[in-house]
BARO-55550 format. One line per 4 residues: their letters; for each residue x, y, z of C-alpha. Coordinates in steps of 0.001 Angstrom, whole numbers, plus 500000, padded with zeros to 6 digits. Layout:
A	X:Y:Z | ...
% end
This chain:
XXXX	447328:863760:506692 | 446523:862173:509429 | 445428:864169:513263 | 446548:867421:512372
XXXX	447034:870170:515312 | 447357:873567:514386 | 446013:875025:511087 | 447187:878048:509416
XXXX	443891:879474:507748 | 444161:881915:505041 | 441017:884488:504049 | 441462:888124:503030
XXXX	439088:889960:501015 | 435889:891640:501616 | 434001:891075:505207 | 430652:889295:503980
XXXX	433421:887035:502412 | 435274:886589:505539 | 432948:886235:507723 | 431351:883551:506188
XXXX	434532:881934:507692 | 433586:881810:510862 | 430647:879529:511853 | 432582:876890:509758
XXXX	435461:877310:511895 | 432955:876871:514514 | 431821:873455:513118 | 435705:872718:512884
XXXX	436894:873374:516227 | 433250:872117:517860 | 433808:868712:515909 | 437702:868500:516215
XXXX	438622:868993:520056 | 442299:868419:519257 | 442672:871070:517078 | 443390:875219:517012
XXXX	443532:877502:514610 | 445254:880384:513771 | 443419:883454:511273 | 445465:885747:509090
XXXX	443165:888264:507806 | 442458:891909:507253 | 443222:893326:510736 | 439791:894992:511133
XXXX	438294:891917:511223 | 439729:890583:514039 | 436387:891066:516391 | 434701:888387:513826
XXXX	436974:885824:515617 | 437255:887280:519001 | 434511:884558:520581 | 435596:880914:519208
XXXX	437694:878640:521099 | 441121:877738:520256 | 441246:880467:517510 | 444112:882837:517234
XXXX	443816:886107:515327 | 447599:887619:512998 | 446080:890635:511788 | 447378:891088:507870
XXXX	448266:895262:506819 | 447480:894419:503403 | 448270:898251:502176 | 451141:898750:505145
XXXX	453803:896480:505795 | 452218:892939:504409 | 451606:894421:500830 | 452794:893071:497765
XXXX	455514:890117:497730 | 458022:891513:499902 | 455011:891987:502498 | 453723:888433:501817
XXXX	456903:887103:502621 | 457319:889328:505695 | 453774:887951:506702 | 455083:884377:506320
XXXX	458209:884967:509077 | 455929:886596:511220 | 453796:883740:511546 | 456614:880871:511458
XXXX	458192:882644:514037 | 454706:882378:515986 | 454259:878640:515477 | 454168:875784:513559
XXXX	451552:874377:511617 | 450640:870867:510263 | 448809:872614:507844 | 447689:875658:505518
XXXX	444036:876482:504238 | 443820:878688:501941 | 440009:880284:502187 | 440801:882562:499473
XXXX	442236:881453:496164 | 444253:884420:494987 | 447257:885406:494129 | 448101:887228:497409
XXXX	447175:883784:499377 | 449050:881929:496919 | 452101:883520:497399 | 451438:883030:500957
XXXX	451103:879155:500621 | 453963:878875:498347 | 456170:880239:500948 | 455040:877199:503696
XXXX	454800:874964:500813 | 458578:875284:500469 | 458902:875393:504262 | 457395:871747:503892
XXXX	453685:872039:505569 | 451317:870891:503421 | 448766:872831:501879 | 445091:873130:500529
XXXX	443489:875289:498610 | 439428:876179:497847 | 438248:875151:495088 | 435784:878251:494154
XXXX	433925:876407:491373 | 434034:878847:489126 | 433132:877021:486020 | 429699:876165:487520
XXXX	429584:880500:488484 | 430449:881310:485344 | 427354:879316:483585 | 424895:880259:486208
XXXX	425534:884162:485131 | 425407:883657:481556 | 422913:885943:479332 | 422319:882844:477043
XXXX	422107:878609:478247 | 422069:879951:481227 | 422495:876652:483601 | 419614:877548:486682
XXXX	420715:875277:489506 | 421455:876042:492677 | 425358:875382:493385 | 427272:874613:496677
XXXX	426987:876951:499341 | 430444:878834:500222 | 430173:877418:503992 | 430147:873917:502159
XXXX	432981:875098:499802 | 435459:876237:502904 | 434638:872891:505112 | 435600:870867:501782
XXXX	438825:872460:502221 | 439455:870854:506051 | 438130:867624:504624 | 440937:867524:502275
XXXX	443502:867713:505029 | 441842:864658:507205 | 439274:866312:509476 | 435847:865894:510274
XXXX	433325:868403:509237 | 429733:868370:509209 | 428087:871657:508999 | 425062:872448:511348
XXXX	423387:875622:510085 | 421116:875340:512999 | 424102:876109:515730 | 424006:879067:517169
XXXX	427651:880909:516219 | 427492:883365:518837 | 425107:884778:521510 | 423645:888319:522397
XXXX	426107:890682:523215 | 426277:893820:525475 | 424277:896564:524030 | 426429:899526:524357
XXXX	425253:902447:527452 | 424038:904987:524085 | 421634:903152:522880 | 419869:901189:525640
XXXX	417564:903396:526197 | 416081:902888:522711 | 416301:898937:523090 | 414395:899110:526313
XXXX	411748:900793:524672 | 409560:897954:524239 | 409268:898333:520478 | 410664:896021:517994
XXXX	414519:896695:516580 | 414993:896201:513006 | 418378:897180:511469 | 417734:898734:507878
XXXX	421594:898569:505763 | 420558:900024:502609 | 423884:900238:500974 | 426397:897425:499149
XXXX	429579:897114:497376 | 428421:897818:493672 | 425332:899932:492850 | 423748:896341:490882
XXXX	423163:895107:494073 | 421676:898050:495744 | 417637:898762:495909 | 416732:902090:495099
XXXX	417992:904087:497686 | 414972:906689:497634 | 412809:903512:497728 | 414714:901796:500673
XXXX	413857:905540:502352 | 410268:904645:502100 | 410053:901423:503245 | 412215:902600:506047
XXXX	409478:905147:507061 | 406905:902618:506451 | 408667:900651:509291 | 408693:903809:511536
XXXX	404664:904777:510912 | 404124:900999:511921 | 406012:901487:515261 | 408880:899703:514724
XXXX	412480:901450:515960 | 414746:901444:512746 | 418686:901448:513560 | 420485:902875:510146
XXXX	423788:900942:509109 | 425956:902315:506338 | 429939:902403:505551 | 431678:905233:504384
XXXX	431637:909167:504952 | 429122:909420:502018 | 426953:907226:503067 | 426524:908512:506369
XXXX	425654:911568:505243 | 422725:910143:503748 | 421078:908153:506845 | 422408:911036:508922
XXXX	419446:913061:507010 | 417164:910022:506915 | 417657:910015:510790 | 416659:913624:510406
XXXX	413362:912836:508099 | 412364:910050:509846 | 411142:909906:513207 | 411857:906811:515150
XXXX	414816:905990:513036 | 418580:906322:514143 | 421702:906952:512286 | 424355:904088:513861
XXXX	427091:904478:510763 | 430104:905463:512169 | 429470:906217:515858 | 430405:903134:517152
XXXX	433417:900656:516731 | 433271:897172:514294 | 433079:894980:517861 | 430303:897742:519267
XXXX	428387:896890:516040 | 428489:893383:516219 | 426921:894039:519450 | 424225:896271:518263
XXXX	423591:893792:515338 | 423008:890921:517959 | 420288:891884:519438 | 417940:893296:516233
XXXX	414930:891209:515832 | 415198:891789:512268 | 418290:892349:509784 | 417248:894232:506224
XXXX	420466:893916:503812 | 421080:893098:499894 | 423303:890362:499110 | 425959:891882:501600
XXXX	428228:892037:505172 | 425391:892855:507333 | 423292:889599:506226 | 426530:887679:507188
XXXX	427199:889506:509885 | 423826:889465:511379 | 423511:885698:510443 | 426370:884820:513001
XXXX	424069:885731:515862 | 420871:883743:514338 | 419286:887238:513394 | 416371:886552:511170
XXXX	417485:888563:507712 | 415381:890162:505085 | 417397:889795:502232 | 416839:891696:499111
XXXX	419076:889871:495500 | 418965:892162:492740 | 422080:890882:489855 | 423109:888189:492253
XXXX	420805:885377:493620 | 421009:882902:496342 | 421751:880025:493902 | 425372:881290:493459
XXXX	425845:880018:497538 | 425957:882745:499229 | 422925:883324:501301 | 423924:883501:504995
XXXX	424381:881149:507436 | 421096:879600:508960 | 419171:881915:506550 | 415422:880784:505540
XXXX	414867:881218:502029 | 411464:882526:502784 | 412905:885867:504000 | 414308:886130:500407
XXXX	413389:889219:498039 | 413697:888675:494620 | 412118:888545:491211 | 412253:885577:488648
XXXX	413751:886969:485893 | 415478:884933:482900 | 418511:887672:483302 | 419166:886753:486534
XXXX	421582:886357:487922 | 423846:888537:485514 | 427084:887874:487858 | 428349:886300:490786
XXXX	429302:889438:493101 | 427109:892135:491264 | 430451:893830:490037 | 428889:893969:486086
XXXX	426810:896569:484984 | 423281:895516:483756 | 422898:894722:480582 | 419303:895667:479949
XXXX	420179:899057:481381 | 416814:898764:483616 | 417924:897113:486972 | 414857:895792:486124
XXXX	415512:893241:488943 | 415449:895919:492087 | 413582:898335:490932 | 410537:895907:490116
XXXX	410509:894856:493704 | 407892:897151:495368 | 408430:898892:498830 | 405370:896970:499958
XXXX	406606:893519:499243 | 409930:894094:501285 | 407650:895651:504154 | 405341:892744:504290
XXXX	408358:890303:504221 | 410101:892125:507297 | 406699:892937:509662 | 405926:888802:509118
XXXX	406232:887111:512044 | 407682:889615:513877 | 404622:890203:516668 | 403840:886873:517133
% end
């Protein structure tokens, strides 16, 4: 295809997943001055996309009015009758984004597709042969995708995504402090990826006795429950789950000097704003490609063990029985990781 103008990109799913999207639309639309984009996706994410150039945002009600095929088709006229498009990408490989592209496919605009590798996933998570190599990175798997259609794309995990934003009027007070801001997000999808939450608890207070300010991020009801009593237990430490809006967060998120997260949203999210992340891989491990973007492997926490990694997206129960893999990682060794560096 040759100089195409306005590309339809396709990525639902979960929001680590997503917005691993966006610094290599970045590297698209920085590279390709000729070109826009338009994102369907999960409405909520829209504030992922809010800051790039020549990007629109068609929220997708995935369990409303866009679900199943009679919402996939419904999702297709309300986006031809938006625009045209010399193109589809498909970001997600599924069957919901397949029905999607089969609907412009027969409208003739070409599509392609991401290619998710997972025969090469498959033998990295293994018990037995096990193949230990590291495979491409998901940010090299998505600009594959634009190469396919005829563009230009060199990724540059040294660009800056997007800048500092506006801390909201709450919680100034505690930025202007003077003390150092590290955002502690102690939860993920499935429990295989999670530390030890009473352990997490310590190394959070081991944060606080050291003078650092600790900012709590969570998800759900439950969960904020739990780092509403932490906030409670722990002096210096604040409870943000829930208080604030997805686009405040981002915010908040952008101007941490330190990001502590499993394999999970907030190490993407915090990535996008070149927020040095303490990453902690229990089941899953960074050779699977999906450490975040601009990440240094030296802020990695992890053990070598020949089980890992026992699955891609930590969504299989351990099969030892010992989450030997977290709970061998001491509170110390995640402590000394975070605190290096950060006064110099």
């Amino acid at each position: 295809m040759q100089n195409p103008k306005h590309i339809l990109v396709i990525r639902f799913s979960s929001m680590g997943d997503v917005a691993m999207t966006v610094p290599v639309l970045k590297n698209v639309l920085d590279q390709n001055p000729t070109v826009k984009i338009t994102v369907v996706s999960n409405a909520f994410f829209e504030p992922l996309f809010s800051g790039l150039e020549r990007c629109h945002f068609h929220p997708a009600y995935l369990k409303e009015r866009h679900k199943g095929l009679r919402g996939m088709f419904r999702l297709f006229k309300e986006l031809s009758n938006l625009s045209q498009y010399d193109a589809v990408i498909d970001l997600h490989s599924v069957l919901r984004s397949h029905l999607l592209s089969f609907f412009f496919k027969m409208s003739g605009v070409a599509i392609a597709t991401l290619d998710k590798g997972r025969g090469e996933k498959k033998a990295l998570t293994q018990p037995k042969q096990k193949v230990f190599v590291p495979l491409t990175s998901m940010h090299e798997r998505y600009a594959s995708v634009f190469r396919k259609i005829g563009l230009s794309v060199e990724l540059n995990n040294e660009q800056s995504i997007y800048f500092k934003q506006e801390i909201p009027i709450a919680l100034k007070a505690v930025f202007s402090s003077g003390k150092k801001i590290i955002g502690v997000a102690p939860f993920a999808q499935f429990k295989e990826k999670m530390y030890p939450i009473e352990k997490m608890k310590i190394v959070v207070s081991q944060l606080t006795a050291a003078n650092y300010t600790v900012l709590l991020l969570g998800g759900g009801k439950q969960e904020s429950e739990v780092l509403d009593q932490w906030e409670k237990d722990i002096f210096s430490a604040f409870n943000i789950s829930g208080k604030y809006s997805f686009k405040e967060e981002l915010s908040i998120i952008s101007n941490l000097d330190r990001m502590v997260s499993m394999d999970s949203a907030n190490m993407h999210l915090a990535s996008l704003f070149k927020v040095p992340v303490v990453s902690i891989w229990g089941a899953t491990h960074p050779y699977a490609g999906f450490n975040g973007w601009g990440q240094s492997n030296e802020n990695i926490v992890q053990l070598a063990l020949a089980c890992r990694p026992c699955s891609v997206f930590g969504n299989k129960p351990c099969y030892r029985g010992d989450h030997a893999c977290m709970q061998g990682i001491s509170e110390e060794m995640i402590f000394q990781k975070i605190v290096l560096g950060l006064n110099q």
